[in-house]
C-alpha positions in Angstrom: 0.0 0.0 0.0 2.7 2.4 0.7 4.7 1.7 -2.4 1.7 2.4 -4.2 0.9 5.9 -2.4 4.7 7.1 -3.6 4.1 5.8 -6.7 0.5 7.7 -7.0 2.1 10.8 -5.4 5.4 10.9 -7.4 3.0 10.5 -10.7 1.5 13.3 -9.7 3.9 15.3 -8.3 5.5 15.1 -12.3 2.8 16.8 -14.3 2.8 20.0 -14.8 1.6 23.2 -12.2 1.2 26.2 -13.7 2.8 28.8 -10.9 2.1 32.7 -10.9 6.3 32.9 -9.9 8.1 30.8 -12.5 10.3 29.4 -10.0 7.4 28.0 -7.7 6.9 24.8 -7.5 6.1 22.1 -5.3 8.7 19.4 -5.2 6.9 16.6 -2.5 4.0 16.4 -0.9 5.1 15.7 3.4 1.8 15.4 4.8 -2.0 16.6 4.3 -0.9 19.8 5.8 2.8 20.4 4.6 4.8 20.9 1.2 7.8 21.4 0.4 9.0 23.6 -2.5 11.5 23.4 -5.1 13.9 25.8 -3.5 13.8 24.3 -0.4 11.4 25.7 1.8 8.4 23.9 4.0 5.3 25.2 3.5 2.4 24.5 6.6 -0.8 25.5 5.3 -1.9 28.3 7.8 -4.9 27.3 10.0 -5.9 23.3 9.5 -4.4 20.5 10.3 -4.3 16.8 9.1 -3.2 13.2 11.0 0.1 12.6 11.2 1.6 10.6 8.9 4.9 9.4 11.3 2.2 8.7 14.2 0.2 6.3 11.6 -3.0 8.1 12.8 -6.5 7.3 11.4 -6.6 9.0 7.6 -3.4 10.4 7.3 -2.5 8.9 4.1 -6.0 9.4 2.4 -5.2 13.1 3.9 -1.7 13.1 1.9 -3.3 11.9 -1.2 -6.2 14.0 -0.9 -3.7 17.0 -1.0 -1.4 16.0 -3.9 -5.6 15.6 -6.1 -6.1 19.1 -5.4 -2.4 20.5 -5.5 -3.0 18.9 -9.8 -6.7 20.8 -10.3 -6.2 23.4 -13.1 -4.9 26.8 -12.3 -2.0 29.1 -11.3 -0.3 28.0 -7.8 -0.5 31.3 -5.5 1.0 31.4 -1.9 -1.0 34.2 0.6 0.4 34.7 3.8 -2.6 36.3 6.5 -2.0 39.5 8.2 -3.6 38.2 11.1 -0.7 35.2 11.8 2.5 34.6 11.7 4.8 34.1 8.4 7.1 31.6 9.5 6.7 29.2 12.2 8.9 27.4 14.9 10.2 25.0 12.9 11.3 27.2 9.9 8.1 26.6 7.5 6.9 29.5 6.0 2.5 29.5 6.7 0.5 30.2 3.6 -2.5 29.6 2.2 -2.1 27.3 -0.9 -4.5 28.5 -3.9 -5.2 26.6 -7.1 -6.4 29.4 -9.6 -9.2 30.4 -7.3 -9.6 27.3 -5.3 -8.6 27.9 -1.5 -6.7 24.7 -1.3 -6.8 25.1 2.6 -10.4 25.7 2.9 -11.2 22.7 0.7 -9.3 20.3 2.8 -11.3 21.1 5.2 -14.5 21.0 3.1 -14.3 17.7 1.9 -12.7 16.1 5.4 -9.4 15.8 4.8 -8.2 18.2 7.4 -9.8 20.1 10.3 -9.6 23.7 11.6 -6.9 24.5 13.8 -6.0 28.1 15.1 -3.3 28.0 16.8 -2.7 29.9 20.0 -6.3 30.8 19.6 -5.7 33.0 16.9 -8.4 33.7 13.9 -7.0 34.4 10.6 -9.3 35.9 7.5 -11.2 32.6 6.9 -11.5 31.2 10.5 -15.3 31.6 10.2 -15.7 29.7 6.4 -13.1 27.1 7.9 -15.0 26.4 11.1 -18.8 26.1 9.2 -16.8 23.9 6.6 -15.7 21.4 9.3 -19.4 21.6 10.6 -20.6 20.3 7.5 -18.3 17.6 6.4 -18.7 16.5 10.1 -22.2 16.0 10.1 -22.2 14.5 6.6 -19.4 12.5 7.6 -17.5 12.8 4.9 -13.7 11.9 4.9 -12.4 11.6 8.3 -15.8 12.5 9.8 -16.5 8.4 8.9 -13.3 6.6 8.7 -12.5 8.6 12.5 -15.3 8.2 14.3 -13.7 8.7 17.3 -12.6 12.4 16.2 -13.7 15.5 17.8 -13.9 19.0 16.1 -11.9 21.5 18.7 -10.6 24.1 16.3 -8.0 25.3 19.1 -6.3 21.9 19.8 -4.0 19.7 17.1 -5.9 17.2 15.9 -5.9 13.7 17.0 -8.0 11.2 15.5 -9.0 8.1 16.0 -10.9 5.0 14.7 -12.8 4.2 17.9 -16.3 5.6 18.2 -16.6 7.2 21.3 -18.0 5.2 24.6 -21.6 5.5 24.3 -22.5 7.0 28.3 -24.5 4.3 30.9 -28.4 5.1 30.7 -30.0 4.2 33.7 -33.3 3.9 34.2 -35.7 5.9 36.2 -37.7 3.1 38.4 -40.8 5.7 38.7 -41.7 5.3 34.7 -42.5 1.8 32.7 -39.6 1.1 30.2 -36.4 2.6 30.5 -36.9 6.9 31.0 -33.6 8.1 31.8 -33.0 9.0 35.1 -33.7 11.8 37.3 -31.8 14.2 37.2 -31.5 16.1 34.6 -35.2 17.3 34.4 -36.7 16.2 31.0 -39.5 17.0 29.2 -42.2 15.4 26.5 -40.1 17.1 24.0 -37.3 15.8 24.6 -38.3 12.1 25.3 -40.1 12.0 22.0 -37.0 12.7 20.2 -35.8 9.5 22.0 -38.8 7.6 20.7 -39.9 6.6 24.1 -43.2 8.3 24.3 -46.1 7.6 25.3 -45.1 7.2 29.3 -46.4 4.9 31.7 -46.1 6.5 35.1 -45.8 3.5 37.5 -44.3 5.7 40.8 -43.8 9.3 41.3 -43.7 11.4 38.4 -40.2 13.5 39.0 -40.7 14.9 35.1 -44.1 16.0 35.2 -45.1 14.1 31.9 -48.7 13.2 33.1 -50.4 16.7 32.9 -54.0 14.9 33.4 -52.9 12.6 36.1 -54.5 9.9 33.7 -51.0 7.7 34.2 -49.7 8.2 31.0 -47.2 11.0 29.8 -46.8 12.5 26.6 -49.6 11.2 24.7 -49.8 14.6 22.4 
């Protein structure tokens, strides 16, 4: 499998970019969030990160190949830094946003789940907003690692982790004054909310601590 992804990335590392600077180009693809340039800089795409790739973490290499697809779209290669953040980082890479003729390559990492937000030392650059929303929606479409990550959480102002476990589903206990299995008291629920859980109608069988029986007929939520 990995022989294959160098092979796929190397293939597509070879055709042709069409860069605004005639000099610019990228020369390997490190990671779903990093590039490296012919003339031998880094480049960390400014405010998202992917799984790491030396850490084997859930969808790193579909991030990686997602990257080197829409690094080969038509269009001029354009480097923007953000007045909001910093140029450079601690480790020497310069932070840009990548563009693709108009295609904000770092927003649509994000857009299609190959990477998540990430503002670092809480800072907001110009597209913070359109990046957070785009995480939203590939996470609740679960597309890219939204699905293969269960496990994952969106927190824009931590690195990402991801991870292939789903997350441990809470105990539900069960409130002995109801028929069935009502969660218990507390919190305070209402015939709202345990019709969205499909448990309505209620049988009250002891006290009723949630006030579901408003006609004291023994049975809750019936409307």
């Amino acid at each position: 499998m990995r022989r294959l992804l160098l092979i796929f990335l190397s293939v597509t590392l070879a055709l042709p970019l069409t860069p605004t600077h005639a000099n610019t180009r990228i020369a390997s693809i490190t990671d779903g969030d990093t590039v490296k340039l012919t003339d031998g800089r880094s480049v960390r795409l400014l405010q998202i990160d992917t799984p790491e790739l030396n850490e084997n973490e859930c969808y790193a290499k579909e991030a990686q190949v997602a990257l080197a697809n829409l690094l080969n779209i038509r269009g001029a290669l354009r480097l923007t830094t953000d007045p909001n953040l910093d140029k450079v980082d601690a480790y020497g890479r310069i932070l840009r946003y990548i563009f693709k003729g108009k295609v904000n390559i770092n927003l649509k990492m994000v857009k299609i789940g190959a990477a998540t937000p990430y503002f670092y030392k809480r800072e907001l650059g110009r597209y913070s907003t359109k990046l957070l929303k785009a995480a939203e929606s590939a996470r609740d479409k679960k597309l890219g690692l939204w699905s293969a990550c269960p496990g994952t959480k969106l927190d824009p102002y931590r690195a990402l982790t991801t991870s292939n476990k789903a997350p441990a589903t809470p105990t539900w206990q069960c409130d002995p004054n109801y028929e069935g299995c009502i969660p218990l008291f507390p919190p305070d629920l209402n015939c709202t909310d345990i019709k969205k859980l499909g448990l309505a109608p209620v049988k009250v069988i002891g006290r009723d601590v949630h006030r579901f029986d408003a006609d004291g007929d023994g049975i809750g939520c019936t409307s």
